[in-house]
KOLGU-4560 file (N, C-alpha, C; in nm, 3 decimals, padded with zeros to 5 digits):
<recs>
<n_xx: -00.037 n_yy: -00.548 n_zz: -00.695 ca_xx: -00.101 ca_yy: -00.472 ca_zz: -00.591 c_xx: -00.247 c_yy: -00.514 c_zz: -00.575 mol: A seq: 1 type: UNK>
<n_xx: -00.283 n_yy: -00.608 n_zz: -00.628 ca_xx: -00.396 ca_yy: -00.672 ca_zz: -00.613 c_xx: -00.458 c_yy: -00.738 c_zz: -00.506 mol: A seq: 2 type: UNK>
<n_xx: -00.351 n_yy: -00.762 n_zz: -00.443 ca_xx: -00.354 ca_yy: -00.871 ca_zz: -00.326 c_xx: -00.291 c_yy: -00.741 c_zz: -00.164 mol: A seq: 3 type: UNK>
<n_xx: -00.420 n_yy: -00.722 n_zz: -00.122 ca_xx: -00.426 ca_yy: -00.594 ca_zz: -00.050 c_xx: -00.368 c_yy: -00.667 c_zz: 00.111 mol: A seq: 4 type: UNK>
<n_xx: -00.353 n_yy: -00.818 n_zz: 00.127 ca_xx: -00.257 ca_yy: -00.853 ca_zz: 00.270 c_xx: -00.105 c_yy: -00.821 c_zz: 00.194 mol: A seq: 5 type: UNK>
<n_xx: -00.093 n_yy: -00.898 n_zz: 00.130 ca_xx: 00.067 ca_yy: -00.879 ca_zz: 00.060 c_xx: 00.100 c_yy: -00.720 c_zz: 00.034 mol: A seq: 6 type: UNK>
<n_xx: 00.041 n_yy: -00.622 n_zz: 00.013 ca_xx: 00.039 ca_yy: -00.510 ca_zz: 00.004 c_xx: 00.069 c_yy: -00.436 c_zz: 00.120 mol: A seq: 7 type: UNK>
<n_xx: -00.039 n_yy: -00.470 n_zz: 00.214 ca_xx: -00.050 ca_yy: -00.417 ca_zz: 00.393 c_xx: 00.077 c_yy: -00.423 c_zz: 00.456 mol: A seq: 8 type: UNK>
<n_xx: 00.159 n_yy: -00.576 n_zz: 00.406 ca_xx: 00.242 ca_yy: -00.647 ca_zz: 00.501 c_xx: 00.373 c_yy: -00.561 c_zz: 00.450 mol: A seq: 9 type: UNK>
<n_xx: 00.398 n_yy: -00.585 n_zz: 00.248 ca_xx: 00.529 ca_yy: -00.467 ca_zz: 00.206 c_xx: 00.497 c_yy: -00.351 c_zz: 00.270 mol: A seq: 10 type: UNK>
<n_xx: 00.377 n_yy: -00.285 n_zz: 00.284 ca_xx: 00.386 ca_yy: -00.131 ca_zz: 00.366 c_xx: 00.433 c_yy: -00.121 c_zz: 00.533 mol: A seq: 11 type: UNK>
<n_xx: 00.387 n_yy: -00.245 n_zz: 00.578 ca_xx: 00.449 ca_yy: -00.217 ca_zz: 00.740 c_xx: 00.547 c_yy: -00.279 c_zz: 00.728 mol: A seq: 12 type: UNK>
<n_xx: 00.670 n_yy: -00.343 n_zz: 00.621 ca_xx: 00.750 ca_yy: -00.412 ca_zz: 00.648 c_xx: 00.879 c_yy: -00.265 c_zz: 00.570 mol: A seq: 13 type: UNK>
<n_xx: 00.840 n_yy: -00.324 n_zz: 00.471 ca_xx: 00.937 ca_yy: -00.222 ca_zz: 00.385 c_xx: 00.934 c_yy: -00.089 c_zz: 00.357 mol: A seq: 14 type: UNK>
<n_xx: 00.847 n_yy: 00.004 n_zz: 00.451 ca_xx: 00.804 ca_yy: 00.138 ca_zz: 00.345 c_xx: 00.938 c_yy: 00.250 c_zz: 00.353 mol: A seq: 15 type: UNK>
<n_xx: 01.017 n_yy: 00.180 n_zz: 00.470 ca_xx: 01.138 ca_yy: 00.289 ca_zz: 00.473 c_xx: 01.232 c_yy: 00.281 c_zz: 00.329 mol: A seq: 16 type: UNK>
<n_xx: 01.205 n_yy: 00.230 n_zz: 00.236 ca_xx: 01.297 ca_yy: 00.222 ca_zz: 00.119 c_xx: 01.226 c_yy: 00.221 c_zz: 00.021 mol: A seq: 17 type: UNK>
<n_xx: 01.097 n_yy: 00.214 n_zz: 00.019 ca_xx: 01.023 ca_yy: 00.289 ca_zz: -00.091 c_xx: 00.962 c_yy: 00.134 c_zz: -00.173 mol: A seq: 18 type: UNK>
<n_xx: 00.944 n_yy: 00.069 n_zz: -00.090 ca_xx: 00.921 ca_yy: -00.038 ca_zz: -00.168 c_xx: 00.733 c_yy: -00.020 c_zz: -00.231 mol: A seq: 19 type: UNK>
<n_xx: 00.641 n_yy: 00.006 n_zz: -00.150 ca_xx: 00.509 ca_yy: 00.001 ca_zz: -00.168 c_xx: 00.499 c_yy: 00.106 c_zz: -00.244 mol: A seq: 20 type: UNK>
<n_xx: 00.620 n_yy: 00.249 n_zz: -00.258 ca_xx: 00.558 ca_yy: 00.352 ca_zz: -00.355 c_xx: 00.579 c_yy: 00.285 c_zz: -00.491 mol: A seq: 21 type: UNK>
<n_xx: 00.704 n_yy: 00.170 n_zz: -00.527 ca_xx: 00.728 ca_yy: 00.121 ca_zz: -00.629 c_xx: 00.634 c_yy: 00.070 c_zz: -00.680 mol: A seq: 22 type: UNK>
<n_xx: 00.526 n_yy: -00.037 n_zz: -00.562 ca_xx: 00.442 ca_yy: -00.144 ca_zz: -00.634 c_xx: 00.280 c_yy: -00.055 c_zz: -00.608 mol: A seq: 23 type: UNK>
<n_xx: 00.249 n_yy: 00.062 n_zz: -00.592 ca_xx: 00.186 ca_yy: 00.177 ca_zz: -00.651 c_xx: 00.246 c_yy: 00.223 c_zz: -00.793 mol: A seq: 24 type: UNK>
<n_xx: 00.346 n_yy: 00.224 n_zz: -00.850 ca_xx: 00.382 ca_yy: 00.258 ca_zz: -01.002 c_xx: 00.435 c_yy: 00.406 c_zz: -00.940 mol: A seq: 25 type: UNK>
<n_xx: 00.436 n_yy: 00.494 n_zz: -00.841 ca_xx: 00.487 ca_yy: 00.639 ca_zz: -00.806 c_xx: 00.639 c_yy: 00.596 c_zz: -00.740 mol: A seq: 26 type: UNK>
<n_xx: 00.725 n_yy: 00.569 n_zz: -00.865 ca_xx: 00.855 ca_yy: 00.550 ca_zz: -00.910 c_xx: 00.949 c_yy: 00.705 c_zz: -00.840 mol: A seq: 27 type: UNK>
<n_xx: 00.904 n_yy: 00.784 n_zz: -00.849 ca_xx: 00.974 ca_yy: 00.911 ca_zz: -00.791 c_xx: 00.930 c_yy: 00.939 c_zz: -00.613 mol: A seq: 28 type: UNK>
<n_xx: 00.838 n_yy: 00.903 n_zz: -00.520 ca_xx: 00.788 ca_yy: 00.889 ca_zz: -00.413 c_xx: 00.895 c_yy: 00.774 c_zz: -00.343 mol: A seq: 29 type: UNK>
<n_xx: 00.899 n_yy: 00.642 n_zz: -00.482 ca_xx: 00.997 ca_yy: 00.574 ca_zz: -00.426 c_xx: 01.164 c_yy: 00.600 c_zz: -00.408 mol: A seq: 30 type: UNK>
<n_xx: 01.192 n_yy: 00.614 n_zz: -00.477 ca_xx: 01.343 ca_yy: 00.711 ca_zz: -00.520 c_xx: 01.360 c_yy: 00.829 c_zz: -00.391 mol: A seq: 31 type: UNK>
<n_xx: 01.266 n_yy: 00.906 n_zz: -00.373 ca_xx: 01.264 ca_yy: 01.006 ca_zz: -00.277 c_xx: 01.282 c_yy: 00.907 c_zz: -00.103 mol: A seq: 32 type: UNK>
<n_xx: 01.186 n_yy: 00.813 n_zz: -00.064 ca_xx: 01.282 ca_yy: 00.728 ca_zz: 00.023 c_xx: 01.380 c_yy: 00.663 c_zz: 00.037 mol: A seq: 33 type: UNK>
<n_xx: 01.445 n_yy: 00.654 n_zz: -00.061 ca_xx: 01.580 ca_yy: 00.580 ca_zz: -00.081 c_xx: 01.642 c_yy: 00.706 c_zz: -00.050 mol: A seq: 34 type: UNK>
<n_xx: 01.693 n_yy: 00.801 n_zz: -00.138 ca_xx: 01.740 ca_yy: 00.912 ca_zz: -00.089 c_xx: 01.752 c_yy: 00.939 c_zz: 00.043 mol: A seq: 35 type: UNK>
<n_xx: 01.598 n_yy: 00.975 n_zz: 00.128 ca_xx: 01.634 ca_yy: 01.016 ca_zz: 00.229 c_xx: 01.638 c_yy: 00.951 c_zz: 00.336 mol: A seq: 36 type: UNK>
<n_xx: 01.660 n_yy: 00.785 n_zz: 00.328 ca_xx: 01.714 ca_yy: 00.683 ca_zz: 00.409 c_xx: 01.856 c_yy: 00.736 c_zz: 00.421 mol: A seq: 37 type: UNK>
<n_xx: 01.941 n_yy: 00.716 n_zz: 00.327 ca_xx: 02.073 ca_yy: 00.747 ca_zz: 00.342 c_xx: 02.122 c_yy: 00.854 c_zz: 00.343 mol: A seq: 38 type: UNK>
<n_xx: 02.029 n_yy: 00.987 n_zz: 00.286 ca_xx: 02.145 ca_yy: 01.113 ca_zz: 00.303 c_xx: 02.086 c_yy: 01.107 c_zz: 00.448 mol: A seq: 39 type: UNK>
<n_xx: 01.999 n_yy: 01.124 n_zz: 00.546 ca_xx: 01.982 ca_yy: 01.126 ca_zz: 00.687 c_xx: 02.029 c_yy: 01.014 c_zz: 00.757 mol: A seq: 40 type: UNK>
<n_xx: 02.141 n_yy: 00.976 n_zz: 00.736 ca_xx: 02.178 ca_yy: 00.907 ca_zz: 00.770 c_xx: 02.115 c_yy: 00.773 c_zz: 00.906 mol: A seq: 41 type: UNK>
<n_xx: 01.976 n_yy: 00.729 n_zz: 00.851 ca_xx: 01.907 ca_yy: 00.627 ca_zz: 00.931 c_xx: 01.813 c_yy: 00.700 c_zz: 00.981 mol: A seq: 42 type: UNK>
<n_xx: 01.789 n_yy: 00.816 n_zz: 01.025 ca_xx: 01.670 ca_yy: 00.910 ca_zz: 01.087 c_xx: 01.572 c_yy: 00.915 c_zz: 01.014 mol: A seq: 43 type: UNK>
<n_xx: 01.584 n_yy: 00.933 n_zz: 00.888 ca_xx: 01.463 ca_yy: 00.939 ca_zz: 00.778 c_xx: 01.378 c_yy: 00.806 c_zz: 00.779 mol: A seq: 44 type: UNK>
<n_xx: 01.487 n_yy: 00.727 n_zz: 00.802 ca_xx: 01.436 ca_yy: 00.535 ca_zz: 00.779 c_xx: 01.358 c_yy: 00.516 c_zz: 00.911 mol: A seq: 45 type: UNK>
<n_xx: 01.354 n_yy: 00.585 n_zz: 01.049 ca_xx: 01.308 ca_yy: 00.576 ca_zz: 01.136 c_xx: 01.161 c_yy: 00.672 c_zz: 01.095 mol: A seq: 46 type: UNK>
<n_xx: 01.137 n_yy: 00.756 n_zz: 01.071 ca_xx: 01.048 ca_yy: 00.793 ca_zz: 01.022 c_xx: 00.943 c_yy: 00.761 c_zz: 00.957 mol: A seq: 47 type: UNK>
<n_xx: 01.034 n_yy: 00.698 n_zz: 00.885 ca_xx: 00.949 ca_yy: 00.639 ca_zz: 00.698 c_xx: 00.885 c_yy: 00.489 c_zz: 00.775 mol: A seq: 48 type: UNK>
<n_xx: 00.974 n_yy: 00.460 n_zz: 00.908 ca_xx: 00.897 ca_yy: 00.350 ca_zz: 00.914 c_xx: 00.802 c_yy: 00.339 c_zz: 01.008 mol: A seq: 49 type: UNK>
<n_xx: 00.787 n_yy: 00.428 n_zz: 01.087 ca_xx: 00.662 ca_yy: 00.438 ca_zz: 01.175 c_xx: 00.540 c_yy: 00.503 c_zz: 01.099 mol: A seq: 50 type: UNK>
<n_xx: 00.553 n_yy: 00.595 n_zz: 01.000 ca_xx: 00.436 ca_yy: 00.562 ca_zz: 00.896 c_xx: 00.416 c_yy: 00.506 c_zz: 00.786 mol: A seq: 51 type: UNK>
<n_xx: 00.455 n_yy: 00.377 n_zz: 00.786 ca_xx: 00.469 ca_yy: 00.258 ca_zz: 00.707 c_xx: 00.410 c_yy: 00.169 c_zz: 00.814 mol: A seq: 52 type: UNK>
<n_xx: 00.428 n_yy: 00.184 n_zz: 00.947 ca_xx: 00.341 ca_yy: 00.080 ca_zz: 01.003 c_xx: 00.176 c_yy: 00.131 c_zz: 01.046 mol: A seq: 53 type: UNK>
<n_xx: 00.189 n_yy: 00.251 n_zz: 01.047 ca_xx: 00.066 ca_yy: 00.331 ca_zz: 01.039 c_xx: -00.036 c_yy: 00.274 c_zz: 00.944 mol: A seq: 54 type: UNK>
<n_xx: 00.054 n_yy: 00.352 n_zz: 00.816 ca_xx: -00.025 ca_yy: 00.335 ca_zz: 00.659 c_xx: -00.069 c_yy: 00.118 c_zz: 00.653 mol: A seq: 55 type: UNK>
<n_xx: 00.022 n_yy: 00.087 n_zz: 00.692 ca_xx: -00.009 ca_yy: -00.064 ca_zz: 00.646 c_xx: -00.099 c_yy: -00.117 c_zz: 00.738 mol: A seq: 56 type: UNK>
<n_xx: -00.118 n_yy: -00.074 n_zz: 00.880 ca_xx: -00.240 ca_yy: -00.076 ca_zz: 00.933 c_xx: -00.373 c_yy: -00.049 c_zz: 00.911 mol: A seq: 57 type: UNK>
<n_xx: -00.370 n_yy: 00.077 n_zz: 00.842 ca_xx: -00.507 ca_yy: 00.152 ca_zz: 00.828 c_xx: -00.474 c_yy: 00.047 c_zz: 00.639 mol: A seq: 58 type: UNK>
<n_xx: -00.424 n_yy: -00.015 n_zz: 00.545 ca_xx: -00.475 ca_yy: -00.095 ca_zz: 00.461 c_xx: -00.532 c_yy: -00.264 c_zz: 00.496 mol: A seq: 59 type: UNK>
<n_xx: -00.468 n_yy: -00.276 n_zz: 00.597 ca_xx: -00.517 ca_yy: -00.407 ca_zz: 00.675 c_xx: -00.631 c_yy: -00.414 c_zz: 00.713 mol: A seq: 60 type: UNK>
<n_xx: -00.680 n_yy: -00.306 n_zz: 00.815 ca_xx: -00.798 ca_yy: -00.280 ca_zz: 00.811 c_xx: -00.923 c_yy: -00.263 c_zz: 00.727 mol: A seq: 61 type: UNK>
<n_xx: -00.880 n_yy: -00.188 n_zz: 00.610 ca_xx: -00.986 ca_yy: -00.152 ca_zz: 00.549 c_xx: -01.051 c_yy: -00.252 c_zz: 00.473 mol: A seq: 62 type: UNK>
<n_xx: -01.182 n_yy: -00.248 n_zz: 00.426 ca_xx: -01.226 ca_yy: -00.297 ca_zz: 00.336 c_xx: -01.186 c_yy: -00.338 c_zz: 00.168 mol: A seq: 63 type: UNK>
<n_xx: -01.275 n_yy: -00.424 n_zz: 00.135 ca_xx: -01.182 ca_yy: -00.444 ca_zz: 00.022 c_xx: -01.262 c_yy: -00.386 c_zz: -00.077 mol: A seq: 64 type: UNK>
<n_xx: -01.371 n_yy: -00.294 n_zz: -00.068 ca_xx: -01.454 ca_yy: -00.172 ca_zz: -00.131 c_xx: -01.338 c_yy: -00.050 c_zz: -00.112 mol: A seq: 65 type: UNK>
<n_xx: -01.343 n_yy: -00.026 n_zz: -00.043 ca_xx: -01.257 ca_yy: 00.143 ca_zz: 00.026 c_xx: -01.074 c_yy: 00.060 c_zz: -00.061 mol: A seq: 66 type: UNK>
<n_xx: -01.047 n_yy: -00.028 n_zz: -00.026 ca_xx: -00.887 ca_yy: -00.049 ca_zz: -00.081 c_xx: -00.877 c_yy: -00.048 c_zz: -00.242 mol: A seq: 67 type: UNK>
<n_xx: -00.989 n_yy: -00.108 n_zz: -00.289 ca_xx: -00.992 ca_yy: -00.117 ca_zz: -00.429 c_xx: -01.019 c_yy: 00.017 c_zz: -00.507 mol: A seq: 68 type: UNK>
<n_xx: -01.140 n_yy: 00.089 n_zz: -00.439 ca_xx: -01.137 ca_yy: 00.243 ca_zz: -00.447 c_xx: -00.988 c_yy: 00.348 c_zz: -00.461 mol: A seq: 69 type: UNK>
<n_xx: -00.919 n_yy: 00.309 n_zz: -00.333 ca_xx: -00.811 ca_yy: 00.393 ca_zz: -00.301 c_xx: -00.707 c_yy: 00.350 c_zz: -00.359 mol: A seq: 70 type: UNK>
<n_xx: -00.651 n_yy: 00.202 n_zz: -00.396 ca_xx: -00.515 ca_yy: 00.220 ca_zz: -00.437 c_xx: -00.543 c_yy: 00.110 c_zz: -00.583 mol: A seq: 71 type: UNK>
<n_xx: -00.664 n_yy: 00.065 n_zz: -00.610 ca_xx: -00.660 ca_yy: 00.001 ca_zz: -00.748 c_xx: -00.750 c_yy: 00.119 c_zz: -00.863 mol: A seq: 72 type: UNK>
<n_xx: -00.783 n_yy: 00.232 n_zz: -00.833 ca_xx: -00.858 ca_yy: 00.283 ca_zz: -00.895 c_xx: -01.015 c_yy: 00.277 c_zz: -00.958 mol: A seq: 73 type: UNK>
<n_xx: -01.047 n_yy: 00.181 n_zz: -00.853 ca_xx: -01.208 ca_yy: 00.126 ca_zz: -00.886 c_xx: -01.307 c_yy: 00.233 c_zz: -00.858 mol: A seq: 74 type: UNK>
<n_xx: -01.407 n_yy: 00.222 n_zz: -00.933 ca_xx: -01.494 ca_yy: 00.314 ca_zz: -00.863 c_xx: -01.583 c_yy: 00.215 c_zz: -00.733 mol: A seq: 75 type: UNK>
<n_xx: -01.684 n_yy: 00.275 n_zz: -00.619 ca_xx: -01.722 ca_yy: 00.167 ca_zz: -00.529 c_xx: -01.815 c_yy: 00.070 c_zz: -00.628 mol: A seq: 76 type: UNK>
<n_xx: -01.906 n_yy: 00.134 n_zz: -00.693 ca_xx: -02.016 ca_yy: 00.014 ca_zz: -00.712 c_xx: -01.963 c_yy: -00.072 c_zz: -00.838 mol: A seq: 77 type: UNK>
<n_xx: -01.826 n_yy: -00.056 n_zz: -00.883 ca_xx: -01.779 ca_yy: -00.149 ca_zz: -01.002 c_xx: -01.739 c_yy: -00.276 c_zz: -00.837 mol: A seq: 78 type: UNK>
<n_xx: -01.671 n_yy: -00.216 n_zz: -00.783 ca_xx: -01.597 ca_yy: -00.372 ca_zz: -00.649 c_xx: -01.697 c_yy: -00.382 c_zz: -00.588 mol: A seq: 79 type: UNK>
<n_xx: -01.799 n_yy: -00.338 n_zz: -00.545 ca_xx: -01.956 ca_yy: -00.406 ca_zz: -00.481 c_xx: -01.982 c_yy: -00.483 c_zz: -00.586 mol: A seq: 80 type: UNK>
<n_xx: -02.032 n_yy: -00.470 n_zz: -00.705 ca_xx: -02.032 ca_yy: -00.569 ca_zz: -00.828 c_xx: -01.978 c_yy: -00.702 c_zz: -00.855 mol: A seq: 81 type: UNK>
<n_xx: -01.849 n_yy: -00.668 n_zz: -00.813 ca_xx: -01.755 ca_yy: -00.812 ca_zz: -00.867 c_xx: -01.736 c_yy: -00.898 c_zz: -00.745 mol: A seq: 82 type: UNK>
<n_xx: -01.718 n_yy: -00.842 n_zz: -00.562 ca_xx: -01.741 ca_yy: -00.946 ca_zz: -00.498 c_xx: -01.849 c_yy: -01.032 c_zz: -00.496 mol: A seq: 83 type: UNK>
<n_xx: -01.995 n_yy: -01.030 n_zz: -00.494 ca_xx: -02.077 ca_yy: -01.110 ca_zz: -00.487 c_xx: -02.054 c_yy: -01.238 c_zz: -00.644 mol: A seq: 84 type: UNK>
<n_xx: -02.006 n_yy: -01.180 n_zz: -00.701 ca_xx: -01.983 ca_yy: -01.232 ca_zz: -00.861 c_xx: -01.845 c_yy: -01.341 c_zz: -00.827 mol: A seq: 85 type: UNK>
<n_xx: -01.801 n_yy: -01.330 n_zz: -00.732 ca_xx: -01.680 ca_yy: -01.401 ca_zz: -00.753 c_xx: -01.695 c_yy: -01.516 c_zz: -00.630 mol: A seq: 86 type: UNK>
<n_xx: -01.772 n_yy: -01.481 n_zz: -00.491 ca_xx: -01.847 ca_yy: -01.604 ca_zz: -00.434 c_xx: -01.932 c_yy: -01.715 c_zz: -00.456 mol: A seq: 87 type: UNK>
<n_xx: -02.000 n_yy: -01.672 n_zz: -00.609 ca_xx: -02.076 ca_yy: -01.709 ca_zz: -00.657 c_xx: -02.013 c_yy: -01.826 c_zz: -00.760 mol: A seq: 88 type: UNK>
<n_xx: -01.983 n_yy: -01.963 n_zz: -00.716 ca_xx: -01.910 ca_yy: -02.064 ca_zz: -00.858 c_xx: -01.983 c_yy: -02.204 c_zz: -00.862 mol: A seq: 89 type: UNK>
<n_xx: -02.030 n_yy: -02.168 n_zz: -00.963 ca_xx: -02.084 ca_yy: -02.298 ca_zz: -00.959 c_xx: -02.085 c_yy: -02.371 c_zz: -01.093 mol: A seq: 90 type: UNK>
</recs>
């Protein structure tokens, strides 16, 4: 989950089956879309996937301060820290 395009893209691609709650580690969030893909027989999956293209929009968008904050657990000024540190090779 490090890699916040590959992340963006499983959330607007896959979120109707729980794939992005898996690669978040919230193993029961994921399980809970699988479930209600199939007991609703496809209605739930229509659901799950228009805010899956929502959610993977608003991570596409964001910054990679605010993404690292929100789904890697950083605090901001530890990822203000490490980008300038990692442009930096010499």
């Amino acid at each position: 989950m490090e890699n916040k395009v590959l992340f963006g893209i499983m959330t607007l691609i896959f979120n109707c089956v729980g794939v992005p709650q898996f690669m978040k580690g919230d193993i029961g969030k994921g399980i809970l879309h699988i479930v209600l893909t199939f007991c609703t027989c496809g209605v739930g999956e229509v659901v799950l996937f228009i805010l899956g293209l929502i959610e993977g929009i608003k991570i596409l968008k964001m910054s990679d301060a605010e993404y690292g904050e929100k789904y890697l657990g950083k605090a901001p000024a530890a990822v203000a820290e490490e980008a300038p540190a990692a442009e930096v090779a010499e």
